[in-house]
N, C-alpha and C positions, 0 to 999 in steps of 0.2 A: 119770127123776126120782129123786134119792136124798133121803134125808130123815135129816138125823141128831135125833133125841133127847135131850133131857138135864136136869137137875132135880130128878132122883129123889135119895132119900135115907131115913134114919130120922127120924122124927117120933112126937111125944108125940101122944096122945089130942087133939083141940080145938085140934090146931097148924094152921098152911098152908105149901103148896110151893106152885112153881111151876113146873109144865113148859114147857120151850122145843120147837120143829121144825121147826129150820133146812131148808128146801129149797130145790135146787139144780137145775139142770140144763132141761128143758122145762117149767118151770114157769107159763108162758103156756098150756098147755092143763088147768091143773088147776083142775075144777068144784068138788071136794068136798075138805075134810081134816079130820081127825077124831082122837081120840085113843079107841082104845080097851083094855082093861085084862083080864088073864087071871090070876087067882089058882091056886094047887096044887088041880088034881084039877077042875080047872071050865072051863067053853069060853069063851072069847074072847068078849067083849062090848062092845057100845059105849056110850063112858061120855058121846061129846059132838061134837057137826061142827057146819063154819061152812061153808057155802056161798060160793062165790065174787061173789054178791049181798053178802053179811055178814048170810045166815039162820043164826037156830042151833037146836040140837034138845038134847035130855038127856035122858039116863037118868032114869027120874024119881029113884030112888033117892041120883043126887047136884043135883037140883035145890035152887037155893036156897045150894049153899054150893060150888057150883063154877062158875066164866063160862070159858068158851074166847072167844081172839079173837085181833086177828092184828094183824100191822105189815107192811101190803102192801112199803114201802120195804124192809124188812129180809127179806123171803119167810120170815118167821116166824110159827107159831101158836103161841098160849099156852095152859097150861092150869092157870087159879090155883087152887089146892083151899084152902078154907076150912073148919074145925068137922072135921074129920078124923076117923073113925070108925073101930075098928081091921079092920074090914070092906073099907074101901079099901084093903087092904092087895093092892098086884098088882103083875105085871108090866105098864108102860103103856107102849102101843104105840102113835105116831103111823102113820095112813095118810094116801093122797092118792091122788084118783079123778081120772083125766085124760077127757077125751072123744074126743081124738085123738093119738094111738091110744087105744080106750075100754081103760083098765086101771086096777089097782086097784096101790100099791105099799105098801111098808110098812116101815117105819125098825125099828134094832134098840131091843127095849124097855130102860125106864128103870124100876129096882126101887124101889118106894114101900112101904117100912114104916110101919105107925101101930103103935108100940105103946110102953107105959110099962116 
């Protein structure tokens, strides 16, 4: 599975992006995808997954102003950030959990600045 990224950018205070994550390749066995976001000096977290049902889960810290979700025709997850806080400020990393083979992949991340 390769998974490319992309959306990131600079944003003002209270703007929104949008991330896109193109995936490619066996993507008939992928369960889970997710995006999650690693800021300077802090561990990797996850900001938000859609289940291959179309369940979703979130950080609580962006609930409310972020939806992920997907375009099964296009093997794309989205992830719209809304009300943007200069605290979202990370690196955001799309992943994607297959069950066979059971592994875990993960696309190169997309840099998200919030600030004025």
């Amino acid at each position: 599975v390769q998974l490319q990224a992309s959306g990131g950018g600079l944003v003002q205070p209270g703007g929104s992006l949008r991330l896109s994550c193109a995936s490619s390749g066996s993507i008939s066995s992928i369960v889970i995808m997710g995006w999650y976001r690693q800021a300077p000096g802090k561990q990797r977290g996850l900001v938000a997954s859609i289940t291959s049902g179309g369940s979703t889960n979130y950080a609580d810290s962006v609930k409310g102003r972020f939806t992920i979700s997907r375009e099964k025709d296009k093997n794309t997850v989205y992830l719209q950030m809304n009300s943007l806080k200069p605290e979202d400020t990370a690196a955001y990393y799309c992943s994607a959990v297959t069950n066979i083979p059971a592994a875990n992949y993960w696309g190169r991340g997309t840099q998200v600045t919030v600030s004025s």
